[in-house]
MMTF fields as JSON, N, C-alpha, C and O atoms, coordinates in Angstrom:
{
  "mmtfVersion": "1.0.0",
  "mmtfProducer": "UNKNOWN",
  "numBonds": 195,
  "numAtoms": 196,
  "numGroups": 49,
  "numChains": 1,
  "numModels": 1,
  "chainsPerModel": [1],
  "groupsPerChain": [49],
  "chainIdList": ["A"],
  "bondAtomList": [4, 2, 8, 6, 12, 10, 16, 14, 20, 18, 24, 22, 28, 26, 32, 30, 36, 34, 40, 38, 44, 42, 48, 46, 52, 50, 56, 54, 60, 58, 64, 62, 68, 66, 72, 70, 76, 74, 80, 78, 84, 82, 88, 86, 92, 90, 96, 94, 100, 98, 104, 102, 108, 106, 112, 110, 116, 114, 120, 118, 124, 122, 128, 126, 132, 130, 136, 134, 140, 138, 144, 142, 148, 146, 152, 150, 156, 154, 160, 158, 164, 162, 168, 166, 172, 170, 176, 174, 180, 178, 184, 182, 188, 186, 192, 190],
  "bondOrderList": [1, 1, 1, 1, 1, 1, 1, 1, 1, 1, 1, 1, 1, 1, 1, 1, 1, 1, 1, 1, 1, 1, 1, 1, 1, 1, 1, 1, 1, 1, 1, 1, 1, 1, 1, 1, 1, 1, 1, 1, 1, 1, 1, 1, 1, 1, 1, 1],
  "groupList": [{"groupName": "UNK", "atomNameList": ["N", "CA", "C", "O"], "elementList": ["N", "C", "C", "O"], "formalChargeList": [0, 0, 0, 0], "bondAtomList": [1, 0, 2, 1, 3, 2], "bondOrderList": [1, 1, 2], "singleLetterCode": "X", "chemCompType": "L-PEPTIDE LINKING"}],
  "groupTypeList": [0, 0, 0, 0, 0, 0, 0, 0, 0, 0, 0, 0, 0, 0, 0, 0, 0, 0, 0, 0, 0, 0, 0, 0, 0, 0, 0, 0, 0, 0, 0, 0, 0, 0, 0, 0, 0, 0, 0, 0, 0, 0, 0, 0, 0, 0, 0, 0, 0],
  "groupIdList": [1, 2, 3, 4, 5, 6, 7, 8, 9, 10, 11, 12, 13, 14, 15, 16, 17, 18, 19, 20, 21, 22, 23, 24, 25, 26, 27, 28, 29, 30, 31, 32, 33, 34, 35, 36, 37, 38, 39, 40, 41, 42, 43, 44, 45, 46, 47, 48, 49],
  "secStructList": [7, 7, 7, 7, 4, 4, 4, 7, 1, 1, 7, 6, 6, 1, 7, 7, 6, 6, 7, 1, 1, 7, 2, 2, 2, 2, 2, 2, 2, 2, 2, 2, 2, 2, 2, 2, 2, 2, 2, 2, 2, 2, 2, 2, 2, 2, 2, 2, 7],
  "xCoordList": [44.102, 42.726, 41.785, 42.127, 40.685, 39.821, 38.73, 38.324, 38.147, 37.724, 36.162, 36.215, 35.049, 34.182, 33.349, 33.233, 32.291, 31.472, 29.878, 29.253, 29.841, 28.696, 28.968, 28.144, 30.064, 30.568, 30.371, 30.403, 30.242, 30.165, 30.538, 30.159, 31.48, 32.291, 31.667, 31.336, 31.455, 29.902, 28.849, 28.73, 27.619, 26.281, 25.667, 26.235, 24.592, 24.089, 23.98, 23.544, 24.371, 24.734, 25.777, 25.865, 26.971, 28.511, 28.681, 29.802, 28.237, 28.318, 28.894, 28.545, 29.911, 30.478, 29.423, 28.251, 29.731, 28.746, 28.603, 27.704, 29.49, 28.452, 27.831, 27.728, 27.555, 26.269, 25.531, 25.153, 25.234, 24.043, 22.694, 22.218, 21.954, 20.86, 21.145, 22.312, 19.677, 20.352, 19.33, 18.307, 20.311, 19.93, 18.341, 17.695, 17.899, 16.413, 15.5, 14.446, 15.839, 15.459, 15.1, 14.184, 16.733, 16.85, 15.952, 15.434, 16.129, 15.234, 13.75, 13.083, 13.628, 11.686, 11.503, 10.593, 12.465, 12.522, 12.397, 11.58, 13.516, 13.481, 12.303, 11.76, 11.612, 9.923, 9.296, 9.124, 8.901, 8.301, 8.3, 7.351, 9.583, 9.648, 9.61, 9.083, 9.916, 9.827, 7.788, 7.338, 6.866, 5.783, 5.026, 3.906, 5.63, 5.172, 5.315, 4.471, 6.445, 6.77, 6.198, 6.132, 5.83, 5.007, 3.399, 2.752, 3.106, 1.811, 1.437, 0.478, 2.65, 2.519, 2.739, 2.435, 3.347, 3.384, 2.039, 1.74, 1.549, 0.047, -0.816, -1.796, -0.663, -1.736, -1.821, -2.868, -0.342, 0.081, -0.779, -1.535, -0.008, -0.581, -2.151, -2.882, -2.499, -4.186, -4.949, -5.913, -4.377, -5.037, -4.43, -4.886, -3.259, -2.913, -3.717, -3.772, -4.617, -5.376, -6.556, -7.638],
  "yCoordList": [117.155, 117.409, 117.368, 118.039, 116.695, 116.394, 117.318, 117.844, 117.67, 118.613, 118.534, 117.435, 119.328, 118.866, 118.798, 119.815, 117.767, 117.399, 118.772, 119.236, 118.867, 119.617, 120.958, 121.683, 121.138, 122.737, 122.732, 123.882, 121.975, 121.772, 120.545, 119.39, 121.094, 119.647, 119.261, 118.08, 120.032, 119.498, 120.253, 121.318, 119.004, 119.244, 120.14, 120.362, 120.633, 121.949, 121.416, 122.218, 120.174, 119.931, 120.194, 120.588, 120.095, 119.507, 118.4, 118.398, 117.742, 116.037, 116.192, 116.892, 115.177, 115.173, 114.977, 114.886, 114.904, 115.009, 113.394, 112.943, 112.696, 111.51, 110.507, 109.324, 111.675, 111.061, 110.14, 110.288, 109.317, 107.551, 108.398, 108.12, 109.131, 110.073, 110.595, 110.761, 111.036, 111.74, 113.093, 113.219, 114.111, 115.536, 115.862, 116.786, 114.989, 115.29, 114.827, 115.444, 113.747, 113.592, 114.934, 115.237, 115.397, 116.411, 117.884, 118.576, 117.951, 118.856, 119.234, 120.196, 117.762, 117.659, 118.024, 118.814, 117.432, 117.395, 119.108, 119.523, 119.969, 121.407, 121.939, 122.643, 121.761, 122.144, 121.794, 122.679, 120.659, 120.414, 120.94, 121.2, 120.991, 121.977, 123.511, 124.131, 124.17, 125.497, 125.72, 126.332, 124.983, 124.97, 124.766, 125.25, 123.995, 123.251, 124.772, 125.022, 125.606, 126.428, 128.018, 128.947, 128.117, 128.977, 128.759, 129.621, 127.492, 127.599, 127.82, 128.293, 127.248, 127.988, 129.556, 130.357, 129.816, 131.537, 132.02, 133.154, 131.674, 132.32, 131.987, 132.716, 130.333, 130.105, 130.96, 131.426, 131.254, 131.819, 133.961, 134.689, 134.067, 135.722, 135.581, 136.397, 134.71, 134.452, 134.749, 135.513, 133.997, 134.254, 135.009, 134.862, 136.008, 136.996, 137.887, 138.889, 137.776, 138.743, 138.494, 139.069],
  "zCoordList": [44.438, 44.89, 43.682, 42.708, 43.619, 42.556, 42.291, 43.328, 41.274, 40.659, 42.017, 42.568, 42.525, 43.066, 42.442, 41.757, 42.199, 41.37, 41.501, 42.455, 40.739, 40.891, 41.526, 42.084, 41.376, 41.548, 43.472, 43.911, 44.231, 45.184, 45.913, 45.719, 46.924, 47.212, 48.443, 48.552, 49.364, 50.651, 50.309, 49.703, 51.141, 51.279, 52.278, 53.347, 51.987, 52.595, 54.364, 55.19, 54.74, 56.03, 56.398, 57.561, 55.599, 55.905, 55.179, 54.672, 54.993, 54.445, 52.732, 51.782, 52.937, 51.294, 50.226, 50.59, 48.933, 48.138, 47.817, 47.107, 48.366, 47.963, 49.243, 49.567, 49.634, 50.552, 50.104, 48.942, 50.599, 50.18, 50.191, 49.09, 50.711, 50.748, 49.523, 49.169, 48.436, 47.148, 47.573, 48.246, 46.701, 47.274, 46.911, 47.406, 46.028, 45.728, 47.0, 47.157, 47.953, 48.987, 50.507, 51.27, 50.15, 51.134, 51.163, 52.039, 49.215, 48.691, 49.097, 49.478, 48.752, 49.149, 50.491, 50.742, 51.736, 52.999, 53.548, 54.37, 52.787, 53.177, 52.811, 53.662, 51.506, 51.216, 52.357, 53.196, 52.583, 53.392, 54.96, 55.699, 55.161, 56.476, 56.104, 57.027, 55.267, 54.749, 55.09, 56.059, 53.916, 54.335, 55.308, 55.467, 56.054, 57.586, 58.648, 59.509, 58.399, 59.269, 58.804, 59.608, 57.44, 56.526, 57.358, 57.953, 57.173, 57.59, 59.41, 60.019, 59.79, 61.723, 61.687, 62.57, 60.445, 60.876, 60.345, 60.72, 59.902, 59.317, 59.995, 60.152, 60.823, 61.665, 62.683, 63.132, 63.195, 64.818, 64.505, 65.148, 63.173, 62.848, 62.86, 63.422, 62.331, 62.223, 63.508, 63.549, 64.71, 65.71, 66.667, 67.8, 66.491, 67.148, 66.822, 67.536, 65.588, 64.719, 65.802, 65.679]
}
């Protein structure tokens, strides 16, 4: 069994680590939904206000 590269042998999906997608892709992708879903909770508290 081979050492796993990057101290991690699957991706934060399941997917092996050498996924054709590179993790800086996926990275940006979780920001972007992290903020996307940051800003519906402030919109949604905003006008419960």
């Amino acid at each position: 069994m081979r050492e796993p590269r990057g101290g991690l042998s699957v991706g934060p999906w399941g997917w092996p680590d050498e996924d054709p997608v590179p993790s800086r892709v996926w990275r940006s992708v979780r920001v972007v939904y992290f903020v996307t879903a940051l800003r519906t909770v402030v919109v949604v508290a905003y006008i419960e206000v």
